[in-house]
Jmol script that loads the backbone (N, CA, C; Angstrom):
load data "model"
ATOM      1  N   UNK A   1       0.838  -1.178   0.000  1.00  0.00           N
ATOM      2  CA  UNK A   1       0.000   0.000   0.000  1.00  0.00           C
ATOM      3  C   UNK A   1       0.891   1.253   0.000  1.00  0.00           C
ATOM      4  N   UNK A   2       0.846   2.072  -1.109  1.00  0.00           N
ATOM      5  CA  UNK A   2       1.067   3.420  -1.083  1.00  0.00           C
ATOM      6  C   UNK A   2       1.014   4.763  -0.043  1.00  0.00           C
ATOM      7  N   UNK A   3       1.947   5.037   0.549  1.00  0.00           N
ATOM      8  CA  UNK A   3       1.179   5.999   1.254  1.00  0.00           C
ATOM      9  C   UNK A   3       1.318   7.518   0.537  1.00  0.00           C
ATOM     10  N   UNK A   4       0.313   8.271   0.475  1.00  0.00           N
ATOM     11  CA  UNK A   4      -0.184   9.421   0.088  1.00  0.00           C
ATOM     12  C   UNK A   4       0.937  10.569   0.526  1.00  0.00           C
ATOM     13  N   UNK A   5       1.640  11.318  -0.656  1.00  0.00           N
ATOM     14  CA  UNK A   5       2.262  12.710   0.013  1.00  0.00           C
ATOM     15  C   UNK A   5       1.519  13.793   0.304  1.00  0.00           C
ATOM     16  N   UNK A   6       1.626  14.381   1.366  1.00  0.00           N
ATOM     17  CA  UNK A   6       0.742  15.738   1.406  1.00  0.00           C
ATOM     18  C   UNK A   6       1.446  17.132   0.892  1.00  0.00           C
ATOM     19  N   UNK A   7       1.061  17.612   0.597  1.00  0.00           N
ATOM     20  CA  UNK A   7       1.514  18.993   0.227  1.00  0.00           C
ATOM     21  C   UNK A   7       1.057  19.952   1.587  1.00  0.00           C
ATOM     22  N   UNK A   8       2.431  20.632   1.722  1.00  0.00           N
ATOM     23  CA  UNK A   8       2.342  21.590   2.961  1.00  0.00           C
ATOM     24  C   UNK A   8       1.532  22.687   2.423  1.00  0.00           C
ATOM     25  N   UNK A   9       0.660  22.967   3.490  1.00  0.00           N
ATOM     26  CA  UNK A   9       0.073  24.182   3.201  1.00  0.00           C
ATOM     27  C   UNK A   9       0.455  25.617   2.633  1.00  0.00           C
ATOM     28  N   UNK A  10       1.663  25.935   3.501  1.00  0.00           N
ATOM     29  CA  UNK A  10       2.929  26.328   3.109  1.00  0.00           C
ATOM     30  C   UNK A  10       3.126  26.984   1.972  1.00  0.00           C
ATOM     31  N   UNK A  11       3.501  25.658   1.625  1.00  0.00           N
ATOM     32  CA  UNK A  11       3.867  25.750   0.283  1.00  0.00           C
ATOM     33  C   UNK A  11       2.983  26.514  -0.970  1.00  0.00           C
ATOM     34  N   UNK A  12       1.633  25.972  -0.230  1.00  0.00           N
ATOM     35  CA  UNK A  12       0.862  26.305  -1.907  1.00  0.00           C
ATOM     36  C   UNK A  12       0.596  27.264  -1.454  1.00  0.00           C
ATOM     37  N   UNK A  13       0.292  28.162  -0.465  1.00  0.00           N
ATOM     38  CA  UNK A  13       0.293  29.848  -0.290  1.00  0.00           C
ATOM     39  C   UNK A  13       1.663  30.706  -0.504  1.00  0.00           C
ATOM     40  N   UNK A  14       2.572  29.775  -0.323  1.00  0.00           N
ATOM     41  CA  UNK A  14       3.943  30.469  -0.907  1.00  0.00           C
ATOM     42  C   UNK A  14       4.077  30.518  -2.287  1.00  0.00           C
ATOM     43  N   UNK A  15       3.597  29.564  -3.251  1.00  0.00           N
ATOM     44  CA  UNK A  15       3.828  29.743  -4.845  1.00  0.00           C
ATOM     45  C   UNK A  15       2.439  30.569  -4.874  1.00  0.00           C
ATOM     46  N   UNK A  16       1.240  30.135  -4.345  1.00  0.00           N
ATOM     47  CA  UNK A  16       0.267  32.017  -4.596  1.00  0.00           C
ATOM     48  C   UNK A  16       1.053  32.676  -4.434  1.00  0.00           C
ATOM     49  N   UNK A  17       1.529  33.106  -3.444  1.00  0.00           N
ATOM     50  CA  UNK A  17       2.038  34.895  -3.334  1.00  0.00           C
ATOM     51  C   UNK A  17       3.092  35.002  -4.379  1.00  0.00           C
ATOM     52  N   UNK A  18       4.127  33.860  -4.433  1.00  0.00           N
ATOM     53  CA  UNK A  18       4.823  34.615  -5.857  1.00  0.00           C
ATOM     54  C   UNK A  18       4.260  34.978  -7.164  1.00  0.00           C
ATOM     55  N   UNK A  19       3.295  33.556  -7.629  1.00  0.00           N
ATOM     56  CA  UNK A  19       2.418  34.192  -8.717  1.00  0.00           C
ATOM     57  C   UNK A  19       1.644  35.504  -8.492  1.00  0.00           C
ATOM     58  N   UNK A  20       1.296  35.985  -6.943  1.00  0.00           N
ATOM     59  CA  UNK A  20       0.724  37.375  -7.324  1.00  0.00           C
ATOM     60  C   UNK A  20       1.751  38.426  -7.150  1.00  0.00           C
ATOM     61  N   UNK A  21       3.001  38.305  -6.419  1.00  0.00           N
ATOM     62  CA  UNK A  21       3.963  39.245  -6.897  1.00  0.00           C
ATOM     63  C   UNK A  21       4.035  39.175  -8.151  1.00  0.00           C
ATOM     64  N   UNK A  22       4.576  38.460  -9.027  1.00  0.00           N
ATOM     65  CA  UNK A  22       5.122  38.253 -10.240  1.00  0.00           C
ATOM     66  C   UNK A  22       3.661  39.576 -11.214  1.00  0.00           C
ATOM     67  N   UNK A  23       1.925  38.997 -10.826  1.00  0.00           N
ATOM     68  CA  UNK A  23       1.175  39.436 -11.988  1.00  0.00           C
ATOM     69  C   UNK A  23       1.334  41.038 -11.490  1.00  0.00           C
ATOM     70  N   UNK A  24       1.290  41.592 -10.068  1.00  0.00           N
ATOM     71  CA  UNK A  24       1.301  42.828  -9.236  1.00  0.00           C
ATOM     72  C   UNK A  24       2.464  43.348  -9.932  1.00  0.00           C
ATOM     73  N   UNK A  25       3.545  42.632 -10.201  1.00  0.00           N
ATOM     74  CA  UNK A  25       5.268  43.348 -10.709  1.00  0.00           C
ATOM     75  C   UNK A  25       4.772  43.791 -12.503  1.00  0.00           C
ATOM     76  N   UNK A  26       4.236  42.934 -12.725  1.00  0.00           N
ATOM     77  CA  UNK A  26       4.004  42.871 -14.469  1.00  0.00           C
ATOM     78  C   UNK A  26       2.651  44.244 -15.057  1.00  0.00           C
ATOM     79  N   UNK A  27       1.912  43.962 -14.186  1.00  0.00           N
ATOM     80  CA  UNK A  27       0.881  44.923 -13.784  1.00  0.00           C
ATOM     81  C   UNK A  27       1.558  46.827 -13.451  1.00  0.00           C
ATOM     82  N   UNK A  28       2.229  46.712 -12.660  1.00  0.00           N
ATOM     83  CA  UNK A  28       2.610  48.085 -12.668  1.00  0.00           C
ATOM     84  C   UNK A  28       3.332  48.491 -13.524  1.00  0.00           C
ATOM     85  N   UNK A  29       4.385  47.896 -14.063  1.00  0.00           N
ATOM     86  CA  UNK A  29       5.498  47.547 -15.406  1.00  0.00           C
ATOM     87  C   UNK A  29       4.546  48.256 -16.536  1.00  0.00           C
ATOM     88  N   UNK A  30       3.830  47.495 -16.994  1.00  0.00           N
ATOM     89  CA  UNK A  30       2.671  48.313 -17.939  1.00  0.00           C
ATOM     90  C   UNK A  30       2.000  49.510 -17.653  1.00  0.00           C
ATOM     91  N   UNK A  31       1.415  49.701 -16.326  1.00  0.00           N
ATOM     92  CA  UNK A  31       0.244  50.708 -16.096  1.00  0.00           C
ATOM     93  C   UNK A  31       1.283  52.273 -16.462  1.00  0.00           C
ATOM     94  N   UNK A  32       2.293  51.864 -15.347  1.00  0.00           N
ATOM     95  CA  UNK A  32       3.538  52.859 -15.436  1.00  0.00           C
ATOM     96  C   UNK A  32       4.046  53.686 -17.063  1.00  0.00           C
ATOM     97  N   UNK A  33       4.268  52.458 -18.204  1.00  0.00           N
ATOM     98  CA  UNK A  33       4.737  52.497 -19.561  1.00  0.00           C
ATOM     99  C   UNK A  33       3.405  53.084 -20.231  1.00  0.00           C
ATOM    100  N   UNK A  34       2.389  52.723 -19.666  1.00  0.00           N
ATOM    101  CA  UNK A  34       1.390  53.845 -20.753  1.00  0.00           C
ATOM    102  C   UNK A  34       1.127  55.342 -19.766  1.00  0.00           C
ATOM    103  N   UNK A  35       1.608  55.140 -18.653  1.00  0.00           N
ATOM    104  CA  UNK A  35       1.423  56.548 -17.993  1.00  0.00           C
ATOM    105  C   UNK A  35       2.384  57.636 -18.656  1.00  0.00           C
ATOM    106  N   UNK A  36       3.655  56.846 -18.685  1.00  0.00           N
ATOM    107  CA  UNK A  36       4.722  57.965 -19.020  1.00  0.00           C
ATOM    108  C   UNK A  36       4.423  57.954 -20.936  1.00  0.00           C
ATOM    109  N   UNK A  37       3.829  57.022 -21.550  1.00  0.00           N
ATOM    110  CA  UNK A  37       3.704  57.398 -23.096  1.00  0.00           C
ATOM    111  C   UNK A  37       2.683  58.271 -22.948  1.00  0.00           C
ATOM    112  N   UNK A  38       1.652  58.505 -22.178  1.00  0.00           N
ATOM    113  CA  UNK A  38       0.188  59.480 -22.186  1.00  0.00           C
ATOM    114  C   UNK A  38       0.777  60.742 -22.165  1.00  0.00           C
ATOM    115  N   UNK A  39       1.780  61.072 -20.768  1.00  0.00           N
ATOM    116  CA  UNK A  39       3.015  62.019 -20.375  1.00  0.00           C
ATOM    117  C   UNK A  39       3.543  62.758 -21.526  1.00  0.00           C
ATOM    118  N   UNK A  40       4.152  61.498 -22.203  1.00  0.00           N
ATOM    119  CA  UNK A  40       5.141  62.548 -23.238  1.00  0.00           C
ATOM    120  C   UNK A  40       3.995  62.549 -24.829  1.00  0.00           C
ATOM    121  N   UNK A  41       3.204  62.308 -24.730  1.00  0.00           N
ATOM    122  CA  UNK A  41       2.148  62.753 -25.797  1.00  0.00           C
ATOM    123  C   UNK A  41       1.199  64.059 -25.555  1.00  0.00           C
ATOM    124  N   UNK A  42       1.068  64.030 -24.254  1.00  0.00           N
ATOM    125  CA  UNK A  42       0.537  65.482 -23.637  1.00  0.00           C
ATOM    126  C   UNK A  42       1.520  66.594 -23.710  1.00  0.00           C
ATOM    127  N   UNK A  43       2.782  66.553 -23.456  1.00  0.00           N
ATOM    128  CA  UNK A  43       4.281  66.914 -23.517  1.00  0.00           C
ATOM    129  C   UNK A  43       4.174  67.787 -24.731  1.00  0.00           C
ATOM    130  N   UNK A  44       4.140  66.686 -25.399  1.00  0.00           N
ATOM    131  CA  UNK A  44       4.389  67.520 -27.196  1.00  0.00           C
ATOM    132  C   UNK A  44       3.324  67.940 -27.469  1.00  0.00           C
ATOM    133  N   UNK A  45       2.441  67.598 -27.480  1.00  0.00           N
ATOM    134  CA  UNK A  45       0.970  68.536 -27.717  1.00  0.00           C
ATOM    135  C   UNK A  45       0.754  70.044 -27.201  1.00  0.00           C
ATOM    136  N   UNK A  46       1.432  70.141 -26.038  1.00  0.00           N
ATOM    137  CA  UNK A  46       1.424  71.334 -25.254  1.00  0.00           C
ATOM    138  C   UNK A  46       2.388  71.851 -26.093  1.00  0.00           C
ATOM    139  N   UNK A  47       4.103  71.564 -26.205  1.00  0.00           N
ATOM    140  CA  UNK A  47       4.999  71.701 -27.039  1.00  0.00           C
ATOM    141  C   UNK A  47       4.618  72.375 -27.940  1.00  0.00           C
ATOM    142  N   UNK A  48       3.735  71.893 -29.077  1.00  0.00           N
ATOM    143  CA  UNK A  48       3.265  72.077 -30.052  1.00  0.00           C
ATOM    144  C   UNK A  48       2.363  73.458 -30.254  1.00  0.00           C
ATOM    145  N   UNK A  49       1.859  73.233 -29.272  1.00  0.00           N
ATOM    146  CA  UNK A  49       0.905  74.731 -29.445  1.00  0.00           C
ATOM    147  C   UNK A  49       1.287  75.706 -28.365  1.00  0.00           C
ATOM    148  N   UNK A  50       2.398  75.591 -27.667  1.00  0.00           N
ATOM    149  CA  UNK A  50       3.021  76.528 -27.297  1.00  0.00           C
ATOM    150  C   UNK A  50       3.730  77.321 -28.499  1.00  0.00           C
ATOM    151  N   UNK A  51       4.316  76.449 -29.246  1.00  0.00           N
ATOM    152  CA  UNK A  51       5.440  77.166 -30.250  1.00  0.00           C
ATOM    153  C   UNK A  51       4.580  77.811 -31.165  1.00  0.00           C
ATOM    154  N   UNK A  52       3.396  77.553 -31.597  1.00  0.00           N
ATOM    155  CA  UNK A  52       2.550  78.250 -32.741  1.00  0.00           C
ATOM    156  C   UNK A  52       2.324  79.938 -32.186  1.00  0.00           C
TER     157      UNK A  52
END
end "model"
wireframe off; spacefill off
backbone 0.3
color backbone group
């Protein structure tokens, strides 16, 4: 007869939290990269009709 491994509890709340660091890290990575492209598109627009 086989006996059964258990998985520590542990454990599987420790690989959650890295998978939600990891999507939380990837998540701001982006939100950040279209903040600062919105930034420098407002930038030059102002730019733009400042100089006219």
């Amino acid at each position: 007869m086989e006996k059964k491994k258990s998985v520590s509890p542990w454990l599987v709340i420790g690989i959650i939290a890295a998978v939600a660091a990891v999507v939380a890290s990837v998540t701001t990575a982006i939100l950040m990269h279209e903040k600062k492209r919105k930034d420098d598109e407002e930038l030059e627009r102002y730019l733009d009709c400042s100089i006219q």
